[in-house]
C-alpha positions in Angstrom: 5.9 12.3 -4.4 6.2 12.4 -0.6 2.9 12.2 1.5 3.1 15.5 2.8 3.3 17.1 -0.3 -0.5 16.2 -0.4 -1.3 18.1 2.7 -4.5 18.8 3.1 -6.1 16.3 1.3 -7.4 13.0 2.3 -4.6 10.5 1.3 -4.5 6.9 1.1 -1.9 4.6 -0.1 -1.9 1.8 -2.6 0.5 -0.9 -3.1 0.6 -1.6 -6.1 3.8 -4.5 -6.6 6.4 -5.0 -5.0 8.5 -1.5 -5.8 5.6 1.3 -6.4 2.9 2.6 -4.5 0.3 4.7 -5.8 -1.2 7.8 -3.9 -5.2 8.4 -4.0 -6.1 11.6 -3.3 -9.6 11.6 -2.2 -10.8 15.3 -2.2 -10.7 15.4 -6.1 -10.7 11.9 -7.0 -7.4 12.3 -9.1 -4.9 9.3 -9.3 -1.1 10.7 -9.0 1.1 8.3 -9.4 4.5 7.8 -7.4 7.5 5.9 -6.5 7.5 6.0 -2.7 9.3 3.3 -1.3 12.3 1.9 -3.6 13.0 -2.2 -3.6 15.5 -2.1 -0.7 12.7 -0.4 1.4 10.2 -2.7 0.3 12.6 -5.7 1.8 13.5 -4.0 5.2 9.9 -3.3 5.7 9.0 -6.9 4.9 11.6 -7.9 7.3 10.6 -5.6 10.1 7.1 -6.8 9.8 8.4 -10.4 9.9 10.1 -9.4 13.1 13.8 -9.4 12.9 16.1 -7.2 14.4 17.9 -4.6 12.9 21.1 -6.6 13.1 18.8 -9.8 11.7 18.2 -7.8 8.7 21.5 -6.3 8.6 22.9 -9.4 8.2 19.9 -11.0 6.2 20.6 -8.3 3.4 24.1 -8.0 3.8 24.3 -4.3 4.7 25.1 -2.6 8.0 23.2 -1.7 10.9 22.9 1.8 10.6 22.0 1.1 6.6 18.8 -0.9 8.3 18.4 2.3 10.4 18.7 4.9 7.9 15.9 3.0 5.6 13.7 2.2 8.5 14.1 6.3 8.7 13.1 7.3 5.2 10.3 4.4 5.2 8.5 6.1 8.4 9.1 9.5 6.7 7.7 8.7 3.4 4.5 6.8 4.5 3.8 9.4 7.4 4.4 6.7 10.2 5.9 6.6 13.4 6.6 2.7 14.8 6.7 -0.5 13.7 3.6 -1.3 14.3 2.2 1.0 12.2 5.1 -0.2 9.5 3.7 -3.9 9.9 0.2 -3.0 9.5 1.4 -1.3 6.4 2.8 -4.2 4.8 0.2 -6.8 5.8 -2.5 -4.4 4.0 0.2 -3.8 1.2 0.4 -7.2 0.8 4.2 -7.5 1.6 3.4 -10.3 3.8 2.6 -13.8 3.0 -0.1 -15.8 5.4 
């Protein structure tokens, strides 16, 4: 369920592992449970927080540039963000990153 589907309600994201995400809406206190960002997106948003390029990651997972782009694209879309620094935050409170 994409983020904006829950407009109008104080919404929060959850990792929970390293393929789902849950969404908590607040207003009611219901739990509804999604897939937002698939595998893939889970390992170009680790890399992005790590740093690397889009042509690092390109060639990291073997894919093309504009493959990088186009998932960098749908991550920002489904999580409501603009940058990569709100990406990196992201993963460092998801727990994608390691100390």
């Amino acid at each position: 369920m994409p983020v904006a589907i829950a407009r109008g309600y104080e919404v929060g994201l959850v990792h929970d592992g390293p393929t789902f995400c849950r969404l908590i809406v607040e207003d009611s206190g219901d739990r509804v449970p999604a897939t937002v960002l698939t595998e893939r997106e889970n390992e170009v948003i680790k890399l992005i927080a790590e740093g690397l390029s889009s042509k690092e990651i390109a060639r990291a997972l073997t894919i093309s540039v504009k493959t990088v782009e186009r998932h960098r694209a749908n991550i920002l879309a489904k999580l409501g963000m603009r940058d990569r620094t709100q990406l990196t935050r992201y993963a460092i409170r998801a727990g994608l990153l390691e100390p």
